[in-house]
C-alpha positions in Angstrom: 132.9 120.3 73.2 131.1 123.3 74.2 129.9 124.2 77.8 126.4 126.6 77.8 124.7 128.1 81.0 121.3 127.2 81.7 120.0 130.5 81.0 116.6 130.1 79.2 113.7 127.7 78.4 115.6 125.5 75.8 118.8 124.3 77.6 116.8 123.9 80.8 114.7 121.5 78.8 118.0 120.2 77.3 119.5 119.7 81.1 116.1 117.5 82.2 116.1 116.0 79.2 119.2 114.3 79.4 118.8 111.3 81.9 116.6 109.7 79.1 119.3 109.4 76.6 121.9 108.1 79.3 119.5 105.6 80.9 117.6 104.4 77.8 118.4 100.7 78.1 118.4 100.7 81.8 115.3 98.6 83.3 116.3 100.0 87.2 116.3 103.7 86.1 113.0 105.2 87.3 113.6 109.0 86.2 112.7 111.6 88.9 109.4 113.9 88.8 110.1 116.9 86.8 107.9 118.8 89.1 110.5 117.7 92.3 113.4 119.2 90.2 111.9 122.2 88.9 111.3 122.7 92.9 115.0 122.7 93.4 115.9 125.3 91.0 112.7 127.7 91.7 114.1 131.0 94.4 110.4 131.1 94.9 110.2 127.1 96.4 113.4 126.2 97.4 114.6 128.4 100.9 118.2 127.4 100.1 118.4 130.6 98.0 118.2 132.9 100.8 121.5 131.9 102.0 122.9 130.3 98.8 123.5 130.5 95.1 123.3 127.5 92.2 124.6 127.6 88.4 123.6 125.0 85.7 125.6 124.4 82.8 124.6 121.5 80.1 127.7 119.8 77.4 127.2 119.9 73.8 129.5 118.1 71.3 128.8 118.8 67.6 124.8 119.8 68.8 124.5 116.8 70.8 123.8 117.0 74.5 126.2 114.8 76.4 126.5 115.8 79.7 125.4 118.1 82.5 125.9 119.4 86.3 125.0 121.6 88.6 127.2 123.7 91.2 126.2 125.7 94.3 127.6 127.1 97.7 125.7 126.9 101.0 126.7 129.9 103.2 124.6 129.3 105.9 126.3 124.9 106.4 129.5 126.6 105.7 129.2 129.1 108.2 127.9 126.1 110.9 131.3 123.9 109.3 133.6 126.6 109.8 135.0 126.0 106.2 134.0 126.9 102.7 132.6 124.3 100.5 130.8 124.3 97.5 128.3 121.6 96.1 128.3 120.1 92.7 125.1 117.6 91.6 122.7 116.2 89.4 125.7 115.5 87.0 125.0 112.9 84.1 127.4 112.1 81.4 127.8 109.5 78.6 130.9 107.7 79.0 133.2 109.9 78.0 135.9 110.9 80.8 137.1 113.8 78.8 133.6 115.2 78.9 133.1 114.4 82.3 136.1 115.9 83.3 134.9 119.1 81.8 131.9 119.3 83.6 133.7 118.9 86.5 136.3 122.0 85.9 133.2 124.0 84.6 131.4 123.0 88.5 135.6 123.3 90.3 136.0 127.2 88.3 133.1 128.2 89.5 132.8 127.4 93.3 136.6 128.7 93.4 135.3 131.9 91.7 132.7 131.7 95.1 135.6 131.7 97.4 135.4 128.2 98.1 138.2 125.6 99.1 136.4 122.5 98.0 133.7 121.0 97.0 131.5 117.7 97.8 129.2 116.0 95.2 127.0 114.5 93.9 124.9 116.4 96.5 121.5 118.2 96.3 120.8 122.2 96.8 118.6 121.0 99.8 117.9 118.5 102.1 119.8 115.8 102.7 117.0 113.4 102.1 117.1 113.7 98.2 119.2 113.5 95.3 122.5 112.7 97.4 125.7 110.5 97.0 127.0 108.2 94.2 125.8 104.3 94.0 129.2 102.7 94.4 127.6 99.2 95.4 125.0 97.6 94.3 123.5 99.1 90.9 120.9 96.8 90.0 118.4 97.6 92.7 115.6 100.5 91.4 116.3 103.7 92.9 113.6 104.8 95.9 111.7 108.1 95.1 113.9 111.3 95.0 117.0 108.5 95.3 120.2 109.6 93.5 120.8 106.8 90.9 123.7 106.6 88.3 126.0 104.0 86.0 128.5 102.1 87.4 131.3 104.4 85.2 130.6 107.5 87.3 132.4 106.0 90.1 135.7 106.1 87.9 135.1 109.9 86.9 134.6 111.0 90.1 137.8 109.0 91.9 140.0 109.7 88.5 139.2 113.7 89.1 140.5 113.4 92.4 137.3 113.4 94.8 137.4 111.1 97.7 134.8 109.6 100.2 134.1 111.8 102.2 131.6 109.3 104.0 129.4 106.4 103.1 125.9 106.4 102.7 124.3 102.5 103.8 121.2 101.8 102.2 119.4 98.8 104.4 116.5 96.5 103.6 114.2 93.4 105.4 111.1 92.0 104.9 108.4 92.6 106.7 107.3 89.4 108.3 110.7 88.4 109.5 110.4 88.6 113.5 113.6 90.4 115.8 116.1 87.9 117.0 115.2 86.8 120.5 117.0 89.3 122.6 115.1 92.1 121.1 111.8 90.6 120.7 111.9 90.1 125.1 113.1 93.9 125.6 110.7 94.8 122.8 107.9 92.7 124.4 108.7 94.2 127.8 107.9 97.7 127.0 104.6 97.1 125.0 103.3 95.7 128.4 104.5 98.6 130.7 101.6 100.8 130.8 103.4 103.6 130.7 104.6 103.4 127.0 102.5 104.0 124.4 102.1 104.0 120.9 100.6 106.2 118.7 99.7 106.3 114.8 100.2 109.6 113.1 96.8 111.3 112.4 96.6 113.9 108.7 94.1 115.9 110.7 96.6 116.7 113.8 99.8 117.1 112.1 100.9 120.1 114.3 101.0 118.1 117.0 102.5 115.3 115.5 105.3 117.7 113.5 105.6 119.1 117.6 106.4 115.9 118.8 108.9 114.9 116.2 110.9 118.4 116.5 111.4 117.5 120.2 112.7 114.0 119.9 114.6 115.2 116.7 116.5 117.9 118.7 117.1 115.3 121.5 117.8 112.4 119.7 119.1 113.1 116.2 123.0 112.8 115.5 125.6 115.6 116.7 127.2 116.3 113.4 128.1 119.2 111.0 125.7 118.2 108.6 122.4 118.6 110.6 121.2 121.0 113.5 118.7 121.3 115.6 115.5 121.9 113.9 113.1 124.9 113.9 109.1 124.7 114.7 108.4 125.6 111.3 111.0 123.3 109.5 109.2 120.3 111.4 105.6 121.7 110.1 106.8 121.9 106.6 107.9 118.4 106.5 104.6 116.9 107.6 103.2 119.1 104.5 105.3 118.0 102.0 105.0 114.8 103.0 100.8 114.5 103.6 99.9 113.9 100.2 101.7 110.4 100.1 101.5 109.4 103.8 100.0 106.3 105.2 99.1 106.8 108.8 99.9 103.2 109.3 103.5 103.5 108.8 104.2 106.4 111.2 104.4 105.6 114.4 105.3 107.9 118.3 106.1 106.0 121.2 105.8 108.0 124.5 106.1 107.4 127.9 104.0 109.3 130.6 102.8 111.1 128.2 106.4 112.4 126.5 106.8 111.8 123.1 110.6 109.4 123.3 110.6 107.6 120.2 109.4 108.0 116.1 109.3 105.7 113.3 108.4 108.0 110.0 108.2 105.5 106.7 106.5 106.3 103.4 104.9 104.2 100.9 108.0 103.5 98.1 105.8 105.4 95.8 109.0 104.7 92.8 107.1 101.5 92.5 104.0 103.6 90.8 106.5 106.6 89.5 108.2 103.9 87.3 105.1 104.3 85.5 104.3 107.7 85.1 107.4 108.3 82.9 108.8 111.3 85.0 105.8 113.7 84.9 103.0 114.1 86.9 101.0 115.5 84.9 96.9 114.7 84.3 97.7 111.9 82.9 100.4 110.8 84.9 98.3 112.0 87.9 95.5 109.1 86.5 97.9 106.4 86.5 99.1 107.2 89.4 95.5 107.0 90.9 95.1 103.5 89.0 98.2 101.8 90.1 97.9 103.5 93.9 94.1 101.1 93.7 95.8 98.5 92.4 98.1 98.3 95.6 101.2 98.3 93.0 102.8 99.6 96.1 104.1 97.0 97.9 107.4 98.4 100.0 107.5 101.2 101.9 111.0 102.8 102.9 111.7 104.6 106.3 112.7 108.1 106.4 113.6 108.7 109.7 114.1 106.8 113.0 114.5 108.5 116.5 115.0 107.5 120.0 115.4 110.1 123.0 118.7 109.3 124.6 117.3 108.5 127.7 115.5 105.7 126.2 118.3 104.0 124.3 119.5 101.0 124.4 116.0 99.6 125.9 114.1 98.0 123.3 112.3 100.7 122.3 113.4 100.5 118.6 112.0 97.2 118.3 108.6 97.7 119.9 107.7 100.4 117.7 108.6 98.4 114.8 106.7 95.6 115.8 103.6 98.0 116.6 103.8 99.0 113.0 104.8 95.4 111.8 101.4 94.8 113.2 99.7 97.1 111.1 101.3 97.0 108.1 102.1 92.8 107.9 99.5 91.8 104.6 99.6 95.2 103.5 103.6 96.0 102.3 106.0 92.8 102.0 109.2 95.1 102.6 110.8 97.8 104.0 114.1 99.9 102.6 115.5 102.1 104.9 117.1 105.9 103.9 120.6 106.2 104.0 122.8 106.1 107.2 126.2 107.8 107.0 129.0 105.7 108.2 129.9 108.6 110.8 126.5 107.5 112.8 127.4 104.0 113.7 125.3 104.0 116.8 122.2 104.5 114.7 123.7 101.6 112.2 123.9 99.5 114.9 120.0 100.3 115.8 118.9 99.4 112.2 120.9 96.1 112.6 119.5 95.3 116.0 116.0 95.0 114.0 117.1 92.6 111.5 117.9 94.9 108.2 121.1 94.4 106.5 122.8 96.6 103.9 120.8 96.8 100.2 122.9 99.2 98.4 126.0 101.5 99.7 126.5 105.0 98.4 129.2 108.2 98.8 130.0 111.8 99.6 132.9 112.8 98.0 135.0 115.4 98.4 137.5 117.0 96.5 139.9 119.9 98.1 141.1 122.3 95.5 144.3 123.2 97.2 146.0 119.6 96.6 148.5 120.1 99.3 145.2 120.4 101.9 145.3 118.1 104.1 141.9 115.8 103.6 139.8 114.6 106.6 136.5 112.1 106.1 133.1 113.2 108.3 133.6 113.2 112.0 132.5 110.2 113.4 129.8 110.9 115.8 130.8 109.9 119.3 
C-alpha cells in the first residue's frame, strides 16, 4: 500500500472521488456538494487557516484508490482548551482494517509532528455544524445536507485503533402535526396570549438585524463548553449569508419580550432530499434540477439548526410556543422536522428537545484518541 499527499489536481480528484466507489450500492448515501468541500480546503474561503493547518493524503494499493483522510490542528480551540489536539476527518476506506489503520498512523504521525497530544475525529476543519462524528446507531436513515455519513465497519476501525467517545452526538426527529403533551401546550398557550411576547419571522431583506438578534441570545443562551464561545458581530452576519440562499422565512422564528429578542428557532429546508438528485455537483445542470425538484416541493422535511432560549426565560414554555408559531406556518407545507445534533454533555438542551415531542433518529460520536497511552482520558465536560 502506498500513502501520497494531496499535492496536485489528480489526487485531489482521486480524494473526492472516492466516496463513489465505497458507497456504490448504498441507496441512503447522498454524496456531499463538491463545491462545500472544495470550500473546506480553499485558504482563500475557509478562516480556519489563519490560525490552523490541514494535510490530505489518499491510499493506493496496486493503482487502486482505497482509502483516504484528512488531518489538521486548530491553534486558536486549543489555545481556548488549554491542551493540544489535532483533528483527523473525512476519512473513507473499503473494508480493509490494515488500510485503515494506515490512514490513521499517516493522520497520528503527523499531528504528533504538530506538537500535538491527541487527536479527535472524524471532525471537520470548521464549524461544528458540518461533516462531524461517526454514525454509530442507526445507519439506514439518509444523511441531512453537509451530515457526516459512513458504513457500519468504521465504527470497528476507529474503536480497534484505540479512539474512544469522546461524546455523543443525538440526532432527533417528529412530525410535524403531532401537538406537545398537555403540560407544554398550557405554558406554551400562556405566553402566546401575554402581550408582551412576540413572535417574529425572519425577513432576507433585514438580515442584520435578525443576525443582531441571534448573536445576543446566542451569547446569553448557548451552552458553556470548550467547544463553542461567545460569538462575534461578524461571525453571526456570515451565517445569515451563507445560509440566505436556501432559507425559508417560514421556518425561522424570534420570540421577544418587550421588545428583547429571548428566544430563536433557525431550521432549514432538508435540501438532501433535492441534493440526492444532483449527483454531488452543483453545477448548470445540477443547478436545473435543483430548480425542478425545489417546484416540485420534493422538499418535504426541514431540519433545525439551532434552538436558543435566554436563561431568564427558561423553563417557561417558551420553547413550545415558538414551535407551535412556526408549526402554524409550516403544517401542509413540510410533514417533518430532524433536528442537528445535540452532544450528550448539553443535557439541559436534550431535555428542551424532548419537552417538544422529538425523540432520538440516529446517534453519532466524537472520538478521541490520546497518543501518550498512559494519559489519562476524560469524556466532554458535562455542561452544568
Amino acid at each position: 500500500m502506498l500513502i501520497r499527499e494531496v499535492r496536485d489536481a489528480k489526487t485531489e480528484q482521486a480524494f473526492y472521488d472516492l466516496p463513489k466507489k465505497i458507497y456504490k450500492n448504498d441507496p441512503n448515501w447522498v454524496p456531499h456538494l463538491i463545491q462545500d468541500l472544495r470550500k473546506v480546503f480553499d485558504p482563500k474561503k475557509n478562516k480556519f487557516f489563519r490560525h490552523g493547518k490541514i494535510q490530505r493524503w489518499i491510499l493506493e494499493r496496486d493503482g487502486e484508490v482505497i482509502g483516504r483522510i484528512a488531518a489538521f490542528i486548530d491553534e486558536k480551540k486549543n489555545k481556548k482548551a488549554g491542551q493540544n489536539i489535532g483533528g483527523c476527518g473525512f476519512f473513507e476506506c473499503i473494508d480493509d482494517k490494515e488500510a485503515a489503520f494506515k490512514l490513521f498512523d499517516t493522520a497520528k504521525a503527523w499531528c504528533e509532528e504538530q506538537g500535538m497530544e491527541g487527536m479527535d475525529g472524524p471532525v471537520n476543519f470548521g464549524e461544528k455544524d458540518k461533516f462531524w462524528g461517526l454514525i454509530i446507531e442507526n445507519f439506514e436513515y439518509p444523511p441531512y445536507y453537509n451530515q457526516n455519513y459512513n458504513p457500519e465497519y468504521y465504527v470497528k476501525f476507529f474503536e480497534e485503533y484505540g479512539f474512544k467517545i469522546y461524546y455523543k452526538q443525538l440526532i432527533f426527529y417528529r412530525t410535524v402535526k403531532e401537538g406537545l403533551k398537555d403540560v407544554h401546550l398550557e405554558k406554551s398557550a400562556r405566553i402566546r396570549r401575554d402581550p408582551k411576547y412576540t413572535f417574529s419571522t425572519i425577513s432576507k431583506n433585514n438580515l442584520e438585524k435578525y443576525a443582531e438578534d441571534f448573536r445576543t441570545i446566542y451569547n446569553r443562551a448557548w451552552v458553556k463548553h470548550e467547544a463553542f464561545s461567545g460569538m462575534e458581530k461578524r461571525q453571526a452576519m456570515a451565517i445569515m449569508k451563507t445560509i440566505k440562499p436556501i432559507l425559508d422565512e417560514d421556518l425561522i422564528y424570534f420570540a421577544y419580550y418587550d421588545g428583547r429578542p429571548v428566544g430563536f428557532f433557525i431550521a432549514l429546508p432538508e435540501i438532501n432530499q433535492i441534493f440526492k438528485y444532483v449527483n454531488g455537483n452543483l453545477n448548470w445542470w445540477g443547478k436545473l434540477k435543483f430548480l425542478y425538484h425545489k417546484w416540485r416541493g420534493t422538499c418535504t422535511t426541514f431540519f433545525g439548526l439551532a434552538f436558543g432560549i435566554d436563561p431568564d426565560f427558561q423553563g417557561k414554555g417558551l420553547e413550545g410556543a415558538i414551535f407551535e408559531e412556526c408549526k402554524d406556518k409550516v403544517t401542509g407545507k413540510y410533514e417533518d422536522v430532524v433536528i442537528t445534533w445535540i452532544g450528550d454533555f448539553n443535557p439541559k438542551m436534550i431535555h428542551v428537545i424532548e419537552t417538544l415531542g422529538a425523540k432520538v433518529l440516529r446517534t453519532m460520536a466524537t472520538y478521541r484518541i490520546l497518543f501518550d497511552p498512559e494519559a489519562k482520558f476524560e469524556k466532554a465536560k458535562t455542561i452544568a
